[in-house]
N, C-alpha and C positions, 0 to 999 in steps of 0.2 A: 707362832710365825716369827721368824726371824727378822727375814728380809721389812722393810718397812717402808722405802720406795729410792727410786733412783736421783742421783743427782745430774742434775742437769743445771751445769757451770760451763765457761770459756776453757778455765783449766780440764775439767771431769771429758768436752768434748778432745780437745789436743791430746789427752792422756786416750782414748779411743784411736785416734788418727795414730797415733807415732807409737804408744808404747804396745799396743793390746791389751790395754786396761780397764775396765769396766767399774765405776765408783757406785755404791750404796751405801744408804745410811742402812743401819741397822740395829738392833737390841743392844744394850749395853750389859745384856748380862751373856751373850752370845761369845763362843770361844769360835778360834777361828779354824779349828777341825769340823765346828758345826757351821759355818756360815760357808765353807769348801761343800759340803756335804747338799746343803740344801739347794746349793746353786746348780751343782752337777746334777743335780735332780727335778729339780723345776725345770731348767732353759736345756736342759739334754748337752750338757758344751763338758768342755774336760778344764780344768782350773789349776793351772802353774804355783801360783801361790797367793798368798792373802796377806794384806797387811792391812792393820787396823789404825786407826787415829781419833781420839777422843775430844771433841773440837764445839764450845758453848753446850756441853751437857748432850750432844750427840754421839753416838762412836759412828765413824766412819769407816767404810772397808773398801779397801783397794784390791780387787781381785784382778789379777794377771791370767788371761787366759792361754790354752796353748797353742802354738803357732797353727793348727788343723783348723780353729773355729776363732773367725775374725771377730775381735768386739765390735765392728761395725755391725755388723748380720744381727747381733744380739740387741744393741741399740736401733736399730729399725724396727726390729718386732715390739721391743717396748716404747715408740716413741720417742725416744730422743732425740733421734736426728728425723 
């Protein structure tokens, strides 16, 4: 399992509202062809692109969804807003 849970931040929510971005922690041994891969497969959404950030021994991913599938819609089914 990749994915390891969501973040749920001031910033992780504004980044939902403005940019369609969707933030998780995740594997730090996870490349990000594989954490595109699993997303578009778990939540059914199509994913622009990913970028990672390694932050107190966490990697973080920043997944950009595409304009068809709102990261808000995806953040309500998981709970974060």
């Amino acid at each position: 399992m990749i994915i390891i849970q969501p973040v749920n931040t001031e910033k992780a929510i504004r980044m939902i509202e403005a940019d369609n971005k969707i933030t998780f922690v995740v594997d730090r041994r996870a490349r990000k062809e594989e954490i595109k891969k699993e997303i578009e497969e778990k939540f059914g959404v199509k994913v622009e692109k990913v970028n990672v950030h390694i932050f107190k021994n966490k990697k973080i991913a920043y997944i950009k969804l595409k304009k068809e599938n709102p990261a808000i819609d995806l953040a309500t089914k998981l709970g974060i807003i």
